[in-house]
N, C-alpha and C positions, 0 to 999 in steps of 0.2 A: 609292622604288625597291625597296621590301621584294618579295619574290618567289623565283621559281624560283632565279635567281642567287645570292641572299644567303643561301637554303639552301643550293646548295652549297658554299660560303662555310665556313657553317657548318661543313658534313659534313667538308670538306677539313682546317679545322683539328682537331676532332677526331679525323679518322683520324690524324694528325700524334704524336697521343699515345697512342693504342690501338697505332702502329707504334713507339714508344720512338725517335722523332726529337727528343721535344722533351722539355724538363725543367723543372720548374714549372708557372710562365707566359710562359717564355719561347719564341719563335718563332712564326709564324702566315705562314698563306697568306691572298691578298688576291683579287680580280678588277677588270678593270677593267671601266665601259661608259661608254663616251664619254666624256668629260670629268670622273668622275666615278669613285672608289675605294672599293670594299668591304673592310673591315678588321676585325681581330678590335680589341678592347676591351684596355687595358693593365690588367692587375694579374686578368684574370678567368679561374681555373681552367676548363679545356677539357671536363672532364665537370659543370661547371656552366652553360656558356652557351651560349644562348638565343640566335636569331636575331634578337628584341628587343633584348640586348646588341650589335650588331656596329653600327659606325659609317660613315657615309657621308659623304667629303669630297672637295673639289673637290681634281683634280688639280694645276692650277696653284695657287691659295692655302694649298689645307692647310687652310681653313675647315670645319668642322663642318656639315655639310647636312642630314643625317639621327642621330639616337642621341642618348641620354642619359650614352652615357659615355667619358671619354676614349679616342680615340686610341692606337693603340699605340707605342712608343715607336720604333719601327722603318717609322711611314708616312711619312719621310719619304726614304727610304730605296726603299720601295715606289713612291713618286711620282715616283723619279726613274727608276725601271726603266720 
C-alpha cells in the first residue's frame, strides 16, 4: 500500500512537530483505506522517519500487514475511530 497516501501519512506527522503539537515521540496522525490503517511507527522521532518506517495494519485485527516496525502505541485507539 506504499504510495501517494502513506506520503501523506508521513508529511502529516511531521508537520505535527514542525507545528509544536507533539512532544518526543509521542502523537501521530494515521489514514485509513479500506480496511486497512496507516500509522506512524512507536518510539521513531518525527524528523527521522521515513515512509519505509510507517506501518500498515488491518483495521479489524490489528495485525501487522505492511512495515518492519512496531505499531504505535495509540493504533488501537485509531482503529476504533
Amino acid at each position: 500500500m506504499r504510495g501517494t497516501l502513506t506520503e501523506r501519512v508521513l508529511q502529516s506527522n511531521k508537520a505535527l512537530k514542525a507545528e509544536g503539537l507533539v512532544s518526543g515521540t509521542s502523537g501521530n496522525c494515521s489514514a485509513r483505506n479500506g480496511g486497512r490503517l496507516i500509522i506512524k511507527p512507536s518510539g521513531v522521532p518525527y524528523d527521522e522517519m521515513e515512509v519505509a518506517d510507517l506501518v500498515v495494519v488491518d483495521i479489524k485485527s490489528g495485525e501487522i500487514l505492511e512495515g518492519q516496525r512496531r505499531p504505535s502505541i495509540d493504533t488501537d485507539a485509531h482503529r476504533a475511530i
